[in-house]
TORMARVEX-550485 format. One record per residue (C-alpha): y, z, x. Coordinates in steps of 0.2 Angstrom, whole numbers, padded with zeros to 4 digits, always signed. Last residue first. Layout:
<pts>
YZX ...
</pts>
This chain:
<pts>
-0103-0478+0374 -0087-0489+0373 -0088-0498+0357 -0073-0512+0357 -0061-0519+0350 -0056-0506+0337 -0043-0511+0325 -0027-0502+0318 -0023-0496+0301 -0013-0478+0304 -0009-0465+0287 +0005-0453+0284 +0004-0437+0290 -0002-0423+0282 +0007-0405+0278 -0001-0387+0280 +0004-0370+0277 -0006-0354+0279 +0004-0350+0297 +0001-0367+0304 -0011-0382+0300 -0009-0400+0303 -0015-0415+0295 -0017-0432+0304 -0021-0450+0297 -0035-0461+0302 -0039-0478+0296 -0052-0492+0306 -0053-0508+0305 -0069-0517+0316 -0078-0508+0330 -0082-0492+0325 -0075-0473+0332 -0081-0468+0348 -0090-0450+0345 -0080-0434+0352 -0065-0443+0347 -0051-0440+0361 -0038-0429+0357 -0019-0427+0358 -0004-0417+0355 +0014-0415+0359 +0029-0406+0351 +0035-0397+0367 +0026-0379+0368 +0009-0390+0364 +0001-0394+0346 -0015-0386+0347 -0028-0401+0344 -0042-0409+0333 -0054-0425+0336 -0063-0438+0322 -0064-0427+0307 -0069-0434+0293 -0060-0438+0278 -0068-0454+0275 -0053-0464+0278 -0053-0454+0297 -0046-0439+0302 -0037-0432+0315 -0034-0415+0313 -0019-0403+0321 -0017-0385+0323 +0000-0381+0323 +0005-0371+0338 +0022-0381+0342 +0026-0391+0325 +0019-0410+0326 +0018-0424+0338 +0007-0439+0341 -0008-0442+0353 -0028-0451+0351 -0036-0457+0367 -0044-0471+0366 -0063-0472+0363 -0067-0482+0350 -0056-0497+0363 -0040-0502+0355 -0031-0518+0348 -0014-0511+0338 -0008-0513+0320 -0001-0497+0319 +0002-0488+0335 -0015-0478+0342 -0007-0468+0349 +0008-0462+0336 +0003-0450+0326 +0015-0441+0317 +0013-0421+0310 +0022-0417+0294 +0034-0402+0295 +0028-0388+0286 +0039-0375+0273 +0046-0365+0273 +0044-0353+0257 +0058-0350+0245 +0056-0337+0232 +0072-0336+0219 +0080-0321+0213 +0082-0312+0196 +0096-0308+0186 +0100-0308+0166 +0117-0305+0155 +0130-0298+0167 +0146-0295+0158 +0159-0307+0167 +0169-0309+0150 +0162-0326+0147 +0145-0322+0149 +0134-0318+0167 +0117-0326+0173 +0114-0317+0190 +0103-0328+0203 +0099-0318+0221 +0091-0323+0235 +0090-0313+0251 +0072-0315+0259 +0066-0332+0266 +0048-0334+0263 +0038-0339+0278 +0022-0351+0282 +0033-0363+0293 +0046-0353+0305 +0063-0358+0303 +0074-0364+0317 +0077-0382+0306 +0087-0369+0294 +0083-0371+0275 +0095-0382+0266 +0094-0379+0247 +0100-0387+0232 +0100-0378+0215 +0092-0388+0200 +0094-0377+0182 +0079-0378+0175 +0068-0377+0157 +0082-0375+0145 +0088-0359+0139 +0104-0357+0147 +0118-0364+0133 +0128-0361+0118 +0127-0370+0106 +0146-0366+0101 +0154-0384+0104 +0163-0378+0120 +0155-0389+0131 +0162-0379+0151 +0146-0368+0155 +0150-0365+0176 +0135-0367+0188 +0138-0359+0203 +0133-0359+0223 +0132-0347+0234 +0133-0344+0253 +0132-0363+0258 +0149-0358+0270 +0161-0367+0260 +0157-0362+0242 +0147-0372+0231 +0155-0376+0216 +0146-0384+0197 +0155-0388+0181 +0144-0390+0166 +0144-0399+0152 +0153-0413+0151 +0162-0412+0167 +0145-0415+0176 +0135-0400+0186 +0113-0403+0188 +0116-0407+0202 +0123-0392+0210 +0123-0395+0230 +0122-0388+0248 +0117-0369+0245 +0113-0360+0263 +0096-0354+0271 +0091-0343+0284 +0096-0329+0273 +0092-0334+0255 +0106-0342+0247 +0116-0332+0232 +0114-0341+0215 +0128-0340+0200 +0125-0346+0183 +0141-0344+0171 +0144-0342+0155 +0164-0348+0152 +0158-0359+0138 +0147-0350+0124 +0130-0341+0128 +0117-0341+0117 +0107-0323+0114 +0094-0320+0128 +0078-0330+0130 +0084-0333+0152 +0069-0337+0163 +0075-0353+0172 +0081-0357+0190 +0075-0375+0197 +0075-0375+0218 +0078-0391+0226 +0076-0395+0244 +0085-0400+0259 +0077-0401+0277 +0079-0394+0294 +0064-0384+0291 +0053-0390+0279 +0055-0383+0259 +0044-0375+0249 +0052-0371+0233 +0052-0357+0219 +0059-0352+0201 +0067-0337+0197 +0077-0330+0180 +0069-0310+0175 +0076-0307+0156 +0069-0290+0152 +0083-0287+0141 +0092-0272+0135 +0097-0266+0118 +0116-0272+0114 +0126-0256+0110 +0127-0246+0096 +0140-0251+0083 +0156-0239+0081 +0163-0237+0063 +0158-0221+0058 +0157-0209+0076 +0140-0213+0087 +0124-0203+0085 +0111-0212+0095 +0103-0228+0096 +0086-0237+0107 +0074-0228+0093 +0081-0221+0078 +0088-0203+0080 +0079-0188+0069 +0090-0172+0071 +0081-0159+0067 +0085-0141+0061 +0076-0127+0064 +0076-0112+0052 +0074-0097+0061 +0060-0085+0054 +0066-0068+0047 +0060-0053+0058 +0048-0039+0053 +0052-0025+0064 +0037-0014+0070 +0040+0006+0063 +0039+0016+0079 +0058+0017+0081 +0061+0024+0064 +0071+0012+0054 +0090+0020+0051 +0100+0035+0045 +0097+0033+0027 +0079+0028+0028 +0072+0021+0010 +0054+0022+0007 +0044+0006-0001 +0028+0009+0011 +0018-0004+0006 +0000+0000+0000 
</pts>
């Protein structure tokens, strides 16, 4: 039974105290918003908008890289699509820019290079399939890297950054020459077999069969040669050379010459 007793001077201290329990109150938030005074919209969610594209490209040698990527809202004229060169690279062109449509600049050093929005019919634009940048990669680069440093950053009208991403260039290798026998040429099946390529690359001569005829380390100045192990047929003969270097390759173009002779 409850005891219902009143204490005029208080609860005794051994009696427990039976406390009221707090009412919580929740605030529920819809995701990606929060509170915001009446008449204030929540901002523009995020996107996950990455733009890139890639190109091999040969030392010494131009290239074109194609940036895409961007599904965001369309942008109107002022939008803007800028690309900063990899290091050992430089930007040497915008294609793709006409005074229709777009306006493209390249600064003076090849650091970057911009596509500018300029059709102001409401459209909008950056959600076709590429937008051609033009690379010149260093004729001091080393086949079979990627150059680090490039940056592409879509931004609107105001400047506001809209999507970013970068670009992967590789270097590219140089195709390998071969030059003796000459085309057109009388040779004996056993000639020796020369022509240049990229200092270290391992070279292959091969014939119209895809056989390989001789192979080489390209020497400290360019150089190469081999002499077939077996003397190739009397008659026409095709070879061509591919040459390998740091997990890139490139082949040469073909050589039509005649053998005179079968040397044993």
């Amino acid at each position: 039974m409850t005891d219902r007793r009143t204490f005029p001077h208080g609860r005794p201290s051994s009696m427990p105290v039976r406390r009221r329990p707090l009412l919580l109150l929740t605030a529920v938030f819809v995701a990606g918003t929060a509170l915001l005074p009446s008449g204030v919209a929540a901002a523009e969610p995020l996107r996950a908008d990455v733009l890139g594209g890639g190109v091999t490209i040969v030392p010494g040698r131009s290239g074109l890289v194609e940036i895409s990527g961007y599904k965001g809202a369309a942008l109107p004229a002022g939008s803007a699509l800028r690309l900063t060169a990899p290091a050992g690279a430089r930007v040497t062109g915008t294609p793709l820019a006409d005074t229709a449509r777009f306006q493209g600049s390249v600064t003076a050093d090849g650091a970057s290079g911009t596509y500018t929005y300029v059709r102001d019919s409401g459209a909008g634009s950056w959600k076709d399939s590429g937008y051609p940048f033009a690379l010149t990669v260093d004729e001091r680069a080393v086949p079979g890297t990627r150059l680090p440093g490039c940056v592409v950053v879509l931004t609107d009208a105001g400047g506001v950054r809209r999507a970013s991403g970068g670009c992967t260039v590789t270097v590219g290798m140089p195709v390998p020459t071969l030059g003796e026998p000459a085309g057109g040429t009388f040779v004996s099946g056993a000639a020796r077999i020369a022509g240049t390529s990229y200092p270290g690359a391992r070279v292959s001569v091969m014939d119209a069969a895809e056989h390989t005829v001789c192979a080489a380390v390209t020497r400290a100045d360019t150089t190469w040669s081999c002499t077939p192990d077996t003397p190739l047929p009397a008659g026409a003969n095709r070879l061509h050379a591919s040459a390998v270097f740091n997990g890139v390759s490139a082949v040469g173009e073909d050589v039509d010459f005649t053998v005179t002779a079968r040397t044993a």
